[in-house]
C-alpha positions as a Markdown table, in Angstrom:
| # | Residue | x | y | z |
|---|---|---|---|---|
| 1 | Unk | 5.6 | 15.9 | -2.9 |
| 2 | Unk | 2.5 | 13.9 | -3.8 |
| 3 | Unk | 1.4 | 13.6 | -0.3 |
| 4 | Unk | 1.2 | 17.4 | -0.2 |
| 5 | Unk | -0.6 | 17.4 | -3.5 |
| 6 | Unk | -2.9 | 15.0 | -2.3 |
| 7 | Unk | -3.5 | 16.4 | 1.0 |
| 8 | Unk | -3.9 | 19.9 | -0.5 |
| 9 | Unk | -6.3 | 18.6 | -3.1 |
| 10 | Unk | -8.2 | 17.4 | 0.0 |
| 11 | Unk | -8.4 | 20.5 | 1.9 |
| 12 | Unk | -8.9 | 22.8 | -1.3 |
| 13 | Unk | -10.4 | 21.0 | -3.4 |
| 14 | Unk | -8.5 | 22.3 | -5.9 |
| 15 | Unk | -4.6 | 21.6 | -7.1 |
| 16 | Unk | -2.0 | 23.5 | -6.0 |
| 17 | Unk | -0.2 | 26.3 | -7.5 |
| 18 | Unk | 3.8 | 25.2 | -8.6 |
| 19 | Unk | 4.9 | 27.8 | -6.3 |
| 20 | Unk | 2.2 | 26.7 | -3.2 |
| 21 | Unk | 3.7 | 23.3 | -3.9 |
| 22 | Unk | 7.5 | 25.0 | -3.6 |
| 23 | Unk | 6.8 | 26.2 | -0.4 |
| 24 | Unk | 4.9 | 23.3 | 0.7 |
| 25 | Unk | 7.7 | 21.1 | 0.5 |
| 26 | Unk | 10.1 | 23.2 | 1.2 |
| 27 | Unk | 11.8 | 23.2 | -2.4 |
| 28 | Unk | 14.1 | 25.8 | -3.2 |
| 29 | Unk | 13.6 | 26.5 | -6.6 |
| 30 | Unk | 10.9 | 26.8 | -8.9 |
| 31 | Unk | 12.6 | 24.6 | -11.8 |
| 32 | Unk | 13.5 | 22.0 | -8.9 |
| 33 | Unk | 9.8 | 21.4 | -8.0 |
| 34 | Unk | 9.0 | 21.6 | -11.6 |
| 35 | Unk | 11.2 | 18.7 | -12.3 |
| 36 | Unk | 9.8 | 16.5 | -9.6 |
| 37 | Unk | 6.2 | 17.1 | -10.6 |
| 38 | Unk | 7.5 | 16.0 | -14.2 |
| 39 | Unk | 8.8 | 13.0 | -12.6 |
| 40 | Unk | 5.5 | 12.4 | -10.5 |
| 41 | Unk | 4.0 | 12.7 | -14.1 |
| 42 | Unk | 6.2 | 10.5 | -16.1 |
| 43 | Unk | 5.6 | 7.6 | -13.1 |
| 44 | Unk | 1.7 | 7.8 | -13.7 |
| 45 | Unk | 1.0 | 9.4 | -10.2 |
| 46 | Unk | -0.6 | 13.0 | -11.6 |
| 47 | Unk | -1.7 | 14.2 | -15.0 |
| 48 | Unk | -0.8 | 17.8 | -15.7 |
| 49 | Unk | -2.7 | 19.8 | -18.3 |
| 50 | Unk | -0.7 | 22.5 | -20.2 |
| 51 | Unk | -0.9 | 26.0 | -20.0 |
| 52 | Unk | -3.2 | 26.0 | -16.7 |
| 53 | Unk | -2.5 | 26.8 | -13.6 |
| 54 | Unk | -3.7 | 24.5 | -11.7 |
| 55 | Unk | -3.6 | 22.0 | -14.1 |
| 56 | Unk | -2.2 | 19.1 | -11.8 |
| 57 | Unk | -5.0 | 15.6 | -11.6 |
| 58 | Unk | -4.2 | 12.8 | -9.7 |
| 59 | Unk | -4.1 | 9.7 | -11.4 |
| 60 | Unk | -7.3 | 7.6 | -11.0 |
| 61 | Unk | -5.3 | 4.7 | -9.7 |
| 62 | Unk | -1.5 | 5.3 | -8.6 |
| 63 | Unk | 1.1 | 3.1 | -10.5 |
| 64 | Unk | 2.0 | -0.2 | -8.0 |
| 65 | Unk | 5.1 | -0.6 | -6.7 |
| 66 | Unk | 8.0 | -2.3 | -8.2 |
| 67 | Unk | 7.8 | -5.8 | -6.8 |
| 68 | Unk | 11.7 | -5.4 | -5.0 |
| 69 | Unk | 10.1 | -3.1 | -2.8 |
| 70 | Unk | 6.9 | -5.2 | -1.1 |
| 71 | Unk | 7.7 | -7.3 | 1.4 |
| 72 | Unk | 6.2 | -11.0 | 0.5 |
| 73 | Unk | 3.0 | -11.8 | 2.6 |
| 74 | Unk | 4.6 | -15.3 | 3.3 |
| 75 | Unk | 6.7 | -14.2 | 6.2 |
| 76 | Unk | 10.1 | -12.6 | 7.0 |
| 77 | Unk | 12.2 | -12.1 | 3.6 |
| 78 | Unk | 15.6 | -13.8 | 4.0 |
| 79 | Unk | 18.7 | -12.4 | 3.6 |
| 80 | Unk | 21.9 | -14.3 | 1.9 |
| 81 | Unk | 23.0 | -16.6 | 4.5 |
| 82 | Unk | 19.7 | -18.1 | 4.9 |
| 83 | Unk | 18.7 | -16.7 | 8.0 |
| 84 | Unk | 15.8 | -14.7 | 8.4 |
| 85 | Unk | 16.7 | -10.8 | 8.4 |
């Protein structure tokens, strides 16, 4: 979903209606892409401003990534036996 936001706020210049974002995605419901952009929010990646509608900003700088998910730049990680994965 933020990849479409992003994308869309390249091509439009503009943010993307909730329901341009449903049907971007592919999301059934309107309360189900709602929820995800309030997720998006409370991670730090967009800030949403109330009551307008196209009130979604991307956030200057995007949170960073928990450090379990990066791969360390020394090499291979290592799995439990010792052996590289």
């Amino acid at each position: 979903m933020f990849d479409f936001i992003r994308q869309y706020f390249t091509d439009h210049r503009q943010s993307p209606l909730i329901r341009e974002i449903q049907s971007g995605c592919q999301i059934v419901s309107y309360k189900s892409a709602l929820d995800r952009l309030n997720a998006l929010e409370r991670k730090g990646y967009i800030k949403r401003v109330p009551s307008k509608h196209r009130g979604i900003r991307l956030a200057r700088k995007p949170p960073l990534e928990t450090a379990a998910v990066l791969e360390p730049a020394g090499g291979p990680s290592m799995d439990g036996a010792g052996a590289p994965a």
